[in-house]
KEMIKE-641956 format. One line per 3 residues: number of its first residue (from 1); for each residue y, x, z of C-alpha. Coordinates in steps of 0.05 Angstrom, whole numbers. Example, Ala and Ser with C-alpha at 12.3 -4.5 7.8 and 13.67 -1.06 7.14 Angstrom:
BEGIN
1> -90,246,156; -21,273,143
END
This chain:
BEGIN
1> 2298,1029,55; 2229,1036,66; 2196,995,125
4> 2125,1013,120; 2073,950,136; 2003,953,166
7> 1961,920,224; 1980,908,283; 1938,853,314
10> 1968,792,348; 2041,817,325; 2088,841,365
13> 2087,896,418; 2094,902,481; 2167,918,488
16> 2217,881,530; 2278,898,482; 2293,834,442
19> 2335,812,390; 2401,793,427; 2424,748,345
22> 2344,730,346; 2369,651,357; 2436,656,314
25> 2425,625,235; 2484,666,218; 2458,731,238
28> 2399,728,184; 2456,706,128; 2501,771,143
31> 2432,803,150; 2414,785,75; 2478,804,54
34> 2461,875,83; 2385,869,53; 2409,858,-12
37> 2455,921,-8; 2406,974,17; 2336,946,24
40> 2321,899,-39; 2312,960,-97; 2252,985,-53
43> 2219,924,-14; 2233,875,-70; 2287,811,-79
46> 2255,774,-23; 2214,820,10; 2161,814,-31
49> 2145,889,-33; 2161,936,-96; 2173,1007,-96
52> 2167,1001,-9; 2116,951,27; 2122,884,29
55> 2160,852,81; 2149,786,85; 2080,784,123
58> 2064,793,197; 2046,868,209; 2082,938,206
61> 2059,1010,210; 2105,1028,258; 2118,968,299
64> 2130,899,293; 2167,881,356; 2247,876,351
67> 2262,944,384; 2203,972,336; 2236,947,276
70> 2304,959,297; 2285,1036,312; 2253,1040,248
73> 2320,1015,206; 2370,1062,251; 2318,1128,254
76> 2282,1112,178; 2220,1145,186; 2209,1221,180
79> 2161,1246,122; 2174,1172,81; 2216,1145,28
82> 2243,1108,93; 2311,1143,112; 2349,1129,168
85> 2415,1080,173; 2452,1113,227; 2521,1083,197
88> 2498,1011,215; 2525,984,275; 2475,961,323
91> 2506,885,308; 2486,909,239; 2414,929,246
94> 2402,865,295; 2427,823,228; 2376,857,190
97> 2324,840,241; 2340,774,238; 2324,756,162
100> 2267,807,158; 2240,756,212; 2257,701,163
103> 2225,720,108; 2153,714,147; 2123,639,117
106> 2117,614,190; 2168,598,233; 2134,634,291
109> 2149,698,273; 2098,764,263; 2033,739,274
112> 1965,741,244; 1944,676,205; 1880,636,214
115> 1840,652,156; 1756,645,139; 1715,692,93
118> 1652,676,63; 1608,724,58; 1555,753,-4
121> 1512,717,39; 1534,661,48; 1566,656,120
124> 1631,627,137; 1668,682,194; 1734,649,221
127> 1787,679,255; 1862,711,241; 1880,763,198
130> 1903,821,223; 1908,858,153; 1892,858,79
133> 1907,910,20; 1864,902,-46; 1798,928,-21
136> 1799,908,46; 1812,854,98; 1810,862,178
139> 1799,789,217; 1786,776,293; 1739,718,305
142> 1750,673,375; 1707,720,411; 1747,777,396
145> 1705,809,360; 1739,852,294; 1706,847,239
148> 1716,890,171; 1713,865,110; 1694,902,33
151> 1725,844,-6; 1696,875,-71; 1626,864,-42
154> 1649,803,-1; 1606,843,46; 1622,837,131
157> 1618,911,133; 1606,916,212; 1635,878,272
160> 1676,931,315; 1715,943,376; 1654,914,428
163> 1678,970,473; 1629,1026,511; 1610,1013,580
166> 1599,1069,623; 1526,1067,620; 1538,1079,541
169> 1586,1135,554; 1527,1172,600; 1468,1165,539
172> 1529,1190,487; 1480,1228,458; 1438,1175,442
175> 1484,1146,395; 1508,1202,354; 1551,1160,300
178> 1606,1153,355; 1646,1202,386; 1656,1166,459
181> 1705,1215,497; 1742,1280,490; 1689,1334,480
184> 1636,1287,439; 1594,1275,505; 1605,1280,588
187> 1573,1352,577; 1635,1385,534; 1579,1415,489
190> 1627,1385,431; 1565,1380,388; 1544,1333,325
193> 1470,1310,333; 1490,1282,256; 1448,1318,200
196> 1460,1280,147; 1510,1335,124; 1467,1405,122
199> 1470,1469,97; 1456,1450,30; 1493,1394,12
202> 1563,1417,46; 1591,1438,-3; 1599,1368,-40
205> 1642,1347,19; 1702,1294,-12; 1759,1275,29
208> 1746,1199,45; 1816,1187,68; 1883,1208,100
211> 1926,1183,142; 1995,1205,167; 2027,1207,233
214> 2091,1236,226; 2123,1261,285; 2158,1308,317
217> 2102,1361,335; 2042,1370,290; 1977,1334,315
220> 1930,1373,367; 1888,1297,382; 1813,1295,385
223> 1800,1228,352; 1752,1176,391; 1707,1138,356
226> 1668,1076,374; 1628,1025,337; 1670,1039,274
229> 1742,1042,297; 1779,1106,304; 1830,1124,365
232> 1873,1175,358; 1936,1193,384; 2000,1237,378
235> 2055,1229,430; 2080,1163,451; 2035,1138,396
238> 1964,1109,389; 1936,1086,332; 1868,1047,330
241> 1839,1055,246; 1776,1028,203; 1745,1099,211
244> 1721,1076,135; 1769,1072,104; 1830,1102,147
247> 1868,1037,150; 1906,1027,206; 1886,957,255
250> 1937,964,309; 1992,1011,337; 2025,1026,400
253> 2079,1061,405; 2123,1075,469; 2180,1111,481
256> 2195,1168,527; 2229,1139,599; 2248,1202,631
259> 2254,1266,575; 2269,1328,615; 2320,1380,579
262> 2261,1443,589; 2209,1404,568; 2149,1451,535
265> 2085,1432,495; 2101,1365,464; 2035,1347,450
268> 1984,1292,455; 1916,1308,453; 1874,1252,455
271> 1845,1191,494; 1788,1160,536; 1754,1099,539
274> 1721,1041,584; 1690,974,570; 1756,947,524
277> 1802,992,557; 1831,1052,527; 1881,1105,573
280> 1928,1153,548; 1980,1199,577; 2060,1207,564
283> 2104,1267,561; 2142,1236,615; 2077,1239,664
286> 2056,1166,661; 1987,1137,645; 1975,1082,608
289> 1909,1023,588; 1912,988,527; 1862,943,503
292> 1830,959,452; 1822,899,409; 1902,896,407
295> 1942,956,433; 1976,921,479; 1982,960,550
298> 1955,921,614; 1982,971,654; 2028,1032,672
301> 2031,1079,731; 2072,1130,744; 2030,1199,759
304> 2092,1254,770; 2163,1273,761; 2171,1298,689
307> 2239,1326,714; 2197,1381,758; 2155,1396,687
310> 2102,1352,697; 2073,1320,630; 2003,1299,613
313> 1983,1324,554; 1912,1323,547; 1860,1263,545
316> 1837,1237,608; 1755,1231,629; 1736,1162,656
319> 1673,1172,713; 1651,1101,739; 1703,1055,750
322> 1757,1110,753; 1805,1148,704; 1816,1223,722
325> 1885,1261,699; 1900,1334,708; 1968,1348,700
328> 2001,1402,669; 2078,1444,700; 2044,1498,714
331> 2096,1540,678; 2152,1507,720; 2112,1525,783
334> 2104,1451,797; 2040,1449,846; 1976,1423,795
337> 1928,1370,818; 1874,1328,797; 1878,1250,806
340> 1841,1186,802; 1857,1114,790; 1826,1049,792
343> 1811,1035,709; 1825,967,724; 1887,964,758
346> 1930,1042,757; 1920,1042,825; 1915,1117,851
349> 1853,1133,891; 1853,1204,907; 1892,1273,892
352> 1859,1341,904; 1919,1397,901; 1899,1463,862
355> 1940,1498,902; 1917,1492,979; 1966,1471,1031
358> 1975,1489,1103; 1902,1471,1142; 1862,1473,1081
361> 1813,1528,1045; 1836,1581,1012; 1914,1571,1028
364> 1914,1643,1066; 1909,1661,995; 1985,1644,988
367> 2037,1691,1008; 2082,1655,1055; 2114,1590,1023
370> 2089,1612,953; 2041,1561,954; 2091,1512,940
373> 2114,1533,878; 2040,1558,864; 2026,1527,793
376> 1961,1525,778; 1952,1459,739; 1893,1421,712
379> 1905,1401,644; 1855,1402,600; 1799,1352,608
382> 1739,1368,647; 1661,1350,634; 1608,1312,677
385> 1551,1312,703; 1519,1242,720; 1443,1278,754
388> 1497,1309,798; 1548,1264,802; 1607,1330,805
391> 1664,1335,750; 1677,1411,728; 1746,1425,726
394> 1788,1494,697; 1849,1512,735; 1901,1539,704
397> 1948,1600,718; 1983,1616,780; 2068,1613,789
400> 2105,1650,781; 2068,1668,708; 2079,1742,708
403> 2108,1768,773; 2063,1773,829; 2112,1794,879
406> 2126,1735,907; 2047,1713,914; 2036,1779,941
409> 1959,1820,924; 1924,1751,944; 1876,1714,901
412> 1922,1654,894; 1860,1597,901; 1843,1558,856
415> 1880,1587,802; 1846,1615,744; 1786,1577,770
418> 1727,1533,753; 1721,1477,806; 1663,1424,826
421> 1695,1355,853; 1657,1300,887; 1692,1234,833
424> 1679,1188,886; 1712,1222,941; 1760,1282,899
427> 1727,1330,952; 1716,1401,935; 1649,1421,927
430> 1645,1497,910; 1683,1546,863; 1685,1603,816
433> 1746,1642,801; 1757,1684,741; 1817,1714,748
436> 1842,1723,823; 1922,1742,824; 1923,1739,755
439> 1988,1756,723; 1966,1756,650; 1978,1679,650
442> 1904,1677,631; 1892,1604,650; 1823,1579,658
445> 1838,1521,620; 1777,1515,568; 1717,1484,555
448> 1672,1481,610; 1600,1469,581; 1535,1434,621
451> 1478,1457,584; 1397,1445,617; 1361,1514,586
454> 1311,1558,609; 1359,1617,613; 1324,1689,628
457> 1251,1651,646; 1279,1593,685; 1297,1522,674
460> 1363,1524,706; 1431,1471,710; 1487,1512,669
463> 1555,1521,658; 1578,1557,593; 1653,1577,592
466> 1687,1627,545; 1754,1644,588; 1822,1666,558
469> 1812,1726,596; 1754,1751,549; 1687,1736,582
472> 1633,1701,574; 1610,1665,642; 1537,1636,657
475> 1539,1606,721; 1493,1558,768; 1532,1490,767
478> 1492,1458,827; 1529,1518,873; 1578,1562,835
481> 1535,1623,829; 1557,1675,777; 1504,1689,739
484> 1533,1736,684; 1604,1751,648; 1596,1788,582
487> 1661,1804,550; 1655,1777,484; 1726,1813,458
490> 1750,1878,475; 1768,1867,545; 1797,1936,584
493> 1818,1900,648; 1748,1901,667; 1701,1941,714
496> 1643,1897,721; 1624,1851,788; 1617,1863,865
499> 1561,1838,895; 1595,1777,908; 1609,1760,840
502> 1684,1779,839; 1713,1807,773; 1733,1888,788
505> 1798,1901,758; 1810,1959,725; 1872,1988,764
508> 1939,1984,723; 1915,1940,680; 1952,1878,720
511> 2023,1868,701; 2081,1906,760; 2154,1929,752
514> 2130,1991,717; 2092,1959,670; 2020,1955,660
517> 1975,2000,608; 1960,1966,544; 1924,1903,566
520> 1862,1868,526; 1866,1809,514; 1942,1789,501
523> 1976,1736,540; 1954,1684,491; 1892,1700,508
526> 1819,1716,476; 1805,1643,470; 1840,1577,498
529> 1835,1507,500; 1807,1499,427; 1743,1464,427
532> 1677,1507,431; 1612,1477,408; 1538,1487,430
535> 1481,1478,388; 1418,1463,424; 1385,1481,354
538> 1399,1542,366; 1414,1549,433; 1485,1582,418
541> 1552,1569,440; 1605,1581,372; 1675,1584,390
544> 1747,1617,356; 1770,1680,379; 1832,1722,381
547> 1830,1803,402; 1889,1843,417; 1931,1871,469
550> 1995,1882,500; 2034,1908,563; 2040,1862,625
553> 2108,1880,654; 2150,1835,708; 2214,1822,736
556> 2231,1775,806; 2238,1704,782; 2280,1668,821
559> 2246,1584,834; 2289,1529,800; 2255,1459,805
562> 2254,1431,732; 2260,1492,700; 2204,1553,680
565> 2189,1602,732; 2159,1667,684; 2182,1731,716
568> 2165,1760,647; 2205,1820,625; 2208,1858,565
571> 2190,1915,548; 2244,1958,531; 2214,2023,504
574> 2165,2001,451; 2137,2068,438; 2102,2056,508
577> 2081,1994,488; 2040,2021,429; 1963,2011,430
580> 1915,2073,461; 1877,2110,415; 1815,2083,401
583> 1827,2008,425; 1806,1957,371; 1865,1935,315
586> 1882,1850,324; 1824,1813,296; 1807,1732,291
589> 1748,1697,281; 1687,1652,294; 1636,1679,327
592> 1564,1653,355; 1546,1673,430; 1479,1675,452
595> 1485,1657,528; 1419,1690,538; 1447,1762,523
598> 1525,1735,527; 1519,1786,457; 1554,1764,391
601> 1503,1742,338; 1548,1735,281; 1634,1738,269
604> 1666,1709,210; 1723,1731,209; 1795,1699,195
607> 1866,1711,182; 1912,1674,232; 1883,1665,303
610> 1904,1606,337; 1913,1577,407; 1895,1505,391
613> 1844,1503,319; 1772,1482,348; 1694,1490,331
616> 1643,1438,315; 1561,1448,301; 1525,1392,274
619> 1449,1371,264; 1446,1406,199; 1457,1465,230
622> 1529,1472,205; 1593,1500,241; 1657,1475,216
625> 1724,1512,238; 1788,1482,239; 1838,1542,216
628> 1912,1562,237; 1924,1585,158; 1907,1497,146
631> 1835,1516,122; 1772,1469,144; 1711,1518,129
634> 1642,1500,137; 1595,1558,159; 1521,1559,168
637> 1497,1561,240; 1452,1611,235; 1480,1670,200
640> 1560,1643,201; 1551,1649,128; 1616,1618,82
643> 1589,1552,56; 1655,1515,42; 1727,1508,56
646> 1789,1455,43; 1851,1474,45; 1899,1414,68
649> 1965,1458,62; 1990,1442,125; 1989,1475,193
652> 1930,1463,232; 1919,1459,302; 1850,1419,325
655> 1786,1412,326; 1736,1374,282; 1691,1316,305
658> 1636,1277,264; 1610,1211,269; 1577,1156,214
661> 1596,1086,198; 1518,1054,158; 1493,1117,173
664> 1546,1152,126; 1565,1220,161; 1639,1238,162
667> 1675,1297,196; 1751,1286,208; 1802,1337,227
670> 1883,1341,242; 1923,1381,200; 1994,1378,203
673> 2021,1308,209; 1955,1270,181; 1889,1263,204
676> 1826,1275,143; 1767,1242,136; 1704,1280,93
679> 1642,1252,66; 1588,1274,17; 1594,1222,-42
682> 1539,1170,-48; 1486,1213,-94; 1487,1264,-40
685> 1460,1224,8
END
């Protein structure tokens, strides 16, 4: 068998399980006995490493606490040589335990050793070793500090893992070589100020490293990066790497509490970060802080039921002293809110309900009780603005999904929405809806982008957003103030603005009983939560695009808590399904937006639109696409012009960030199960 090793700093994890034989000497002798029969042809006659990793040292890739290793014996590990050993017994695999424990050269167990390193320059750095493979070593000093190692050079490459105050996470753009949060900045513009990478030289891009994460879904994370040390995450797993090199410095890894039998979108999609603390979300609606020097959690609170179809999929935004969390159920009609906690201690501060209550505004927008099964969750992570001091938040889609019967003609506030919140207080300050009684399950749960501009003569406070229900919104972010909506697909459900700013629906085109005509953009939508990116070189916002159409037809859905609450029926004559003459055929593509006009300045288009693949422009004016097919493509900014592609042969489904380690550029990207890392070699520089 195949127990993969790596680092994991100060050893074990933080898991309660222990080894119940951990204290018997005869457990690790009927443990060699079993070593000898199934694990010595691949890790060696002592553990010494041969064919599999060594395992005689104090770290491991996928955990080095008991329950870690036990779990890694009985359930092998997916994508390896590593297979699993469900016939042990679990007196067996605790044997096993037992002498892999033994064969570590201190009687303490898994953890680092005290080591010092000279340097090419002659200074002594002391501390333990976290981990070491031929090229590399990893060592925390007695101030915590992690510092990484080129052994060839004998060079301290950089000391890492100081951690970003909040004050650092404001000026984000003034330090381009990290990526501090979700979207690149508290703006969302999910833009590279790096140019060391242009136009010209792109298409010498190398793959630096890889590194795999199996799992059971395929990665959607937006990697963090700070001061050298990559975060990234898939669910129930974090993983903190030498963004360098790709190797791995700790893991955490925790397993689902509570898995509900509907659950939906098993994804993780990223992280945030404050001072040495680092919070991520669960499947099973929990957040978590780690620190980030060692993985290990500080602390655990408990945000919703997953058993109503709560989860948290999505990275959280830190403001202050606070963590926010949307949540997502919205499919389940479980009633979406927006919280904040206390980064310190997981103590909840304040909730603000998406879908009004009795007493508060906009609830007479409810049919009856509807409200309470009203959806309308907050998943993806919003954007700040500091000047301000108000979070921009998207709303998603109203429950039931499809059938509007029971929510009667109302416009079902604040789904489908755009919505200001005081962080201090989680008061509402205005809003913008998009799509009132929408029953297209066109969820306003994208990018919403702060931009300062002169836009049509004026220096003005933006926000960008491209919505899933195919426009293009400029609006005032001090008061909510629609200032235009430009389809940017084919987009027949619209008949322009009232006075007021309220979309005017084209009649039929909302889905009913009967059915409604044939409907651009399709329930997936024109865009979704894929990252956009906004250039201030050009001024454009770049984003991927999907255009086609369908009929919107419902049926009564009838609420079970726990379980999806669609109202979606089919259609059952599919000649009256079939597209009007003259609509557009399905396209896909990358396209630039100039929010000045809301016009298309150029489309390259693609083969496979996607729900999830992401945009990124740079400061050498390029714009790299992530690709459903498993293509990264590089385009150039200004005329979307092919300037090179990958292929990594796996399905993708993110979105490319960039950052620079010695003021080396590198773009990295999920695809499939393992995250990439591209760089321009040395004479390109």
């Amino acid at each position: 068998m195949w127990l993969v090793i790596a680092a994991i700093a100060f050893g074990a994890q933080a898991d309660t399980v222990r080894n119940p034989l951990a204290n018997n000497p005869s457990a690790a002798v009927a443990g060699r006995r079993l070593y000898d029969q199934a694990c010595q042809s691949c890790h060696g006659s002592a553990g010494q490493g041969d064919r599999g990793p060594a395992l005689n040292g104090f770290t491991f890739t996928y955990g080095g606490a008991d329950a870690d290793l036990f779990h890694t014996v009985r359930a092998g590990v997916p994508g390896s040589q590593m297979p699993p050993f469900a016939g042990f017994s679990d007196e067996q695999v605790w044997q096993l335990v037992s002498y892999i424990r033994s064969l570590a050269p201190s009687s303490t167990g898994a953890r680092p050793q005290p080591i010092t390193v000279t340097t090419r320059d002659g200074v002594e750095v002391r501390g333990l070793r976290l981990n070491e493979d031929t090229f590399t070593l990893q060592l925390v000093d007695a101030d915590g500090a992690l510092h990484l190692f080129d052994k060839l050079t004998r060079a301290d490459v950089r000391v890492a893992a100081r951690g970003a105050s909040f004050d650092r996470l404001v000026h984000a753009d003034a330090e381009p070589q990290n990526w501090f949060v979700y979207w690149g900045n508290f703006q969302g513009t999910h833009y590279s100020a790096l140019k060391d990478i242009d136009a010209a030289n792109v298409s010498q891009l190398r793959v630096a490293w890889t590194f795999p994460m199996p799992g059971d879904s395929v990665l959607e994370a937006t990697p963090l990066v700070v001061d050298g040390v990559m975060y990234t995450t898939q669910p129930g797993l974090v993983v903190a790497l030498d963004a360098r090199t790709g190797r791995q410095i700790w893991r955490y890894a925790r397993s689902q509490k509570v898995r509900s039998p509907y659950e939906i979108n098993p994804f993780n999609r990223g992280a945030a970060i404050l001072g040495n603390r680092l919070f991520v979300g669960t499947l099973d609606a929990a957040l978590v802080a780690l620190d980030i020097g060692t993985g290990l959690p500080l602390w655990e609170t408990q945000v919703a039921d997953p058993m109503l179809g709560y989860s948290l999929t999505s990275a959280p935004l830190v403001v202050k002293d606070r963590v926010l969390v949307g949540i997502t159920g919205g499919e389940f009609g479980a009633r979406g809110f927006l919280d904040a906690y206390d980064a310190a201690t997981g103590r909840r501060l304040w909730r603000w309900y998406s879908v009004p209550g009795p007493g508060e505004f906009g609830h007479e927008t409810w049919l009856g009780d509807s409200w309470q099964q009203g959806g309308s969750p907050m998943w993806l992570t919003g954007s700040y603005d500091p000047e301000l001091n108000l979070v921009y938040w998207a709303v998603g889609n109203p429950g039931p999904q499809i059938d509007r019967s029971v929510r009667g003609e109302l416009d079902n506030l604040f789904s489908d929405s755009v919505v200001a919140i005081d962080p201090d207080t989680g008061e509402r300050r205005w809003h913008y809806q998009f799509t009132p009684n929408d029953g297209h399950d066109w969820d306003s749960c994208q990018d919403v982008i702060l931009v300062d501009r002169t836009w049509r003569g004026e220096r003005r406070k933006l926000l960008l957003h491209a919505d899933r229900n195919g426009l293009f919104y400029v609006i005032d972010r001090t008061n909510g103030r629609l200032l235009s909506g430009t389809p940017f697909v084919h987009a027949n459900w619209f008949g322009g603005f009232d006075r007021d700013g309220r979309p005017i629906a084209v009649p039929g085109s909302n889905s009913s009983r009967e059915g409604s005509f044939f409907v651009y953009p399709t329930l997936g939508g024109a865009t979704n939560f894929q990252a956009p990116s906004y250039s201030p070189l050009t001024g454009w916002m770049y984003l991927e695009y999907s255009e086609n159409g369908q009929r919107y037809v419902s049926e009564p859905s009838t609420f079970e808590a726990g379980r999806q609450y669609i109202g979606r029926a089919r259609v059952t004559d599919p000649a009256a399904a079939g597209r009007t003459p003259g609509e557009p055929p399905p396209s896909a593509g990358i396209k630039a937006i100039d929010p000045e006009t809301g016009k298309t300045v150029w489309d390259f288009k693609i083969v496979q639109g996607s729900l999830t693949n992401g945009v990124l422009a740079t400061g050498g004016n390029v714009v790299f696409g992530a690709i459903r097919d498993g293509n990264l493509v590089a385009l150039d900014a200004k005329t979307g012009a092919h300037l090179w592609h990958f292929p990594t042969g796996a399905n993708m489904a993110a979105s490319p960030i960039s950052y620079a380690i010695d003021g080396k550029q590198y773009v990295a990207i999920a695809a499939g199960h393992t995250v990439y890392a591209f760089t321009l070699p040395d004479r390109q520089r």
